[in-house]
N, C-alpha and C positions, 0 to 999 in steps of 0.2 A: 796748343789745342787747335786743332782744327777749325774752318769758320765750316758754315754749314753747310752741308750737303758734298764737300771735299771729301767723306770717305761713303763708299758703299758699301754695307752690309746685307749678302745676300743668306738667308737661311733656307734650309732644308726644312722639312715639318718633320713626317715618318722616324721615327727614330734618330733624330737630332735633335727637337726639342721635346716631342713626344716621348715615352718610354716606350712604346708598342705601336704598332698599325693601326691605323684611324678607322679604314672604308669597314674593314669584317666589324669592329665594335658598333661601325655607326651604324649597318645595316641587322648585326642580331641584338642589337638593343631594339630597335624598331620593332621589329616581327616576336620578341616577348614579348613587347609592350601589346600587338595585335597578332596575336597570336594564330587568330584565322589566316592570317598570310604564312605560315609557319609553310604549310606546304607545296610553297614557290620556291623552297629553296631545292625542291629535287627538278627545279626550271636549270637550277646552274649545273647541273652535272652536265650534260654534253658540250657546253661548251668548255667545260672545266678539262675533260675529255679532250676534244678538240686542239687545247692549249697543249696539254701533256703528249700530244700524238706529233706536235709542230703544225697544227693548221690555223696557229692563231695565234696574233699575239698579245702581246701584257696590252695595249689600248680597246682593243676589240674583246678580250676575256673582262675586260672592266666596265665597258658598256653591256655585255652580256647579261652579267653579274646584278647593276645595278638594274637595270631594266625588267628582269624576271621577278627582283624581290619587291621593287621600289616602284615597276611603272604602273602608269594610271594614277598615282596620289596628287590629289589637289596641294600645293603649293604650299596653304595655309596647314596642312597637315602634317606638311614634312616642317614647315617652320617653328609649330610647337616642339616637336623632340630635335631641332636643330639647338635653340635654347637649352634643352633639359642638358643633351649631350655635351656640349661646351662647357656647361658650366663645371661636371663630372669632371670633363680630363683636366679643364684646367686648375682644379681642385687637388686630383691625386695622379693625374697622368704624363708630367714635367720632369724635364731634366733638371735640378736647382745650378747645375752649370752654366744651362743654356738660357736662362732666365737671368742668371747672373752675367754672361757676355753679352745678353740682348739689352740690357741695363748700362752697361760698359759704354757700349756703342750708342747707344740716344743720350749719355752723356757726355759724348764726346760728338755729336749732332751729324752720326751717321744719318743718311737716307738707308732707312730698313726695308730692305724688301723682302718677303713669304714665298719663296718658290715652291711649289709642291705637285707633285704627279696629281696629288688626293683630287676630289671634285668640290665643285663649286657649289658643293649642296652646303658645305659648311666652312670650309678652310678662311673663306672670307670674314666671318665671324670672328675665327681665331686671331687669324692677322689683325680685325678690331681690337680686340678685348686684347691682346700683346702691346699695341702700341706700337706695330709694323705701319709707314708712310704707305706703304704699298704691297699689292698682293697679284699673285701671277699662278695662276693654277689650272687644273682642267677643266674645261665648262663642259653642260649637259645639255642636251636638247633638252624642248618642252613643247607640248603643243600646243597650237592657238588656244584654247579652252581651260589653259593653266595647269593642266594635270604632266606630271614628270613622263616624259619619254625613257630617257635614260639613257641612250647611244650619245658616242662622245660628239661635244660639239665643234671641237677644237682638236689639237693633236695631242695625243699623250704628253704632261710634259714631264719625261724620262728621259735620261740617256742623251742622247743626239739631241732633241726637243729642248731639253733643259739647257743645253749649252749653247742651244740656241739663242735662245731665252737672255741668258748672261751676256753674251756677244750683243743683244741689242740693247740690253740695261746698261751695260759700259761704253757703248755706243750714245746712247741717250744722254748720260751721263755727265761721261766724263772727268770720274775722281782722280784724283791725286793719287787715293790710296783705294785701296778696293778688297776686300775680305768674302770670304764664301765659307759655306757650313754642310756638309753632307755625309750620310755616313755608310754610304753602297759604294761599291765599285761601281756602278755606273755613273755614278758624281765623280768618280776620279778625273772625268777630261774637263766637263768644266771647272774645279778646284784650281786647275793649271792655269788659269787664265786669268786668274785674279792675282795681286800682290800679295796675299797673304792665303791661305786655302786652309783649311783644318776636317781633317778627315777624323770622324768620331765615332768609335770604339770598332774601328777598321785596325786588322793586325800594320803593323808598322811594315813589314815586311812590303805591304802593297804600294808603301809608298817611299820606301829606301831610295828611288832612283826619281825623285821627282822631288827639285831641293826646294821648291815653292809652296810645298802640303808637309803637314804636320800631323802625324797622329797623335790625335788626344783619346783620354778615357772619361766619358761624362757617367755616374753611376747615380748619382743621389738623388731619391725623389724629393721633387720642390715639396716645400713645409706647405702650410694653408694660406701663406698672405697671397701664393695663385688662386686664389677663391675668390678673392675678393675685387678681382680686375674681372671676375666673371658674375657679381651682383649684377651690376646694369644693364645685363643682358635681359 
């Protein structure tokens, strides 16, 4: 057995532990919930536009995104349906694999870390209520006055960013053994960098030529004892 903190476990959120995309649920849960903002969402079309034509990309169409629907709300506003939200996915929106290897790992006294592109409006939350050591995602501005701005405050962390990201946690570090979880092709480059990588429900084919990643198939949704890691919230 490992002593502690000799292995790192880094995970992905989106579609790794999650079964679906976090930001669109978190944000058209909001706007049913307040439905008078229902008509900011025709605020996203040009930049959505903009994306699709190549004049912007995934970090900039996401502070767009969050900003038209979300900005101006006081803090305290977004932190009640920050609670309601959490507790929902981690109720019925879990991988029971990934829940199961996140288990795996803090009994074997990995350092867990939450890598996620998602925002800082919530992810940190998640990484609470999981039982992740640590949490590394995109932050938001906000203005003096505590109301959400909504442009990124940090860099996307996708792609390039995220393997960034890796590079200074194994840096930091320094495990023995090192594990990562993702399941985009844009996670492909950082997977490589770790001693063990597992690509999830990515075709095999993407990762034939790269003997350090693994494709797995995570399918199951977790049962309800993820409910109950989301009480406390």
């Amino acid at each position: 057995m490992p002593v502690a903190e000799s292995t790192l476990a880094i995970f992905d959120l989106d579609g790794t532990i999650t079964r679906h995309d976090t930001l669109w649920p978190f944000i058209g849960g909001f706007l049913l919930r307040h439905p008078r903002r229902l008509w900011r969402l025709l605020l996203c079309l040009p930049p959505l536009a903009r994306y699709a034509l190549g004049g912007q990309d995934r970090g900039a169409l996401k502070g767009s995104v969050i900003r038209a629907t979300l900005g101006g709300l006081p803090r305290t506003a977004l932190e009640q349906w920050v609670r309601v939200y959490t507790r929902r996915l981690l109720a019925t929106g879990l991988y029971a694999e990934a829940l199961t290897c996140i288990d795996a790992h803090r009994r074997a006294q990995a350092h867990l870390v939450l890598l996620s592109a998602s925002p800082d409006l919530y992810v940190p939350q998640i990484a609470s209520a999981l039982g992740f050591d640590e949490c590394v995602c995109t932050a938001l501005r906000w203005h003096a006055d505590g109301t959400l701005d909504g442009a990124l405050a940090t860099a996307n962390r996708r792609g390039s960013e995220k393997t960034r990201c890796v590079m200074a946690l194994l840096a930091e570090h320094q495990p023995l053994l090192s594990h990562a979880y993702g399941n985009s092709t844009a996670d492909l480059e950082h997977l490589q960098l770790v001693s063990a990588g597992s690509y999830v429900n990515g075709p095999a084919r993407d990762v034939a030529a790269l003997p350090s990643v693994r494709a797995v198939r995570w399918s199951t949704r977790a049962p309800a004892r993820a409910a109950g890691s989301a009480a406390a919230l």
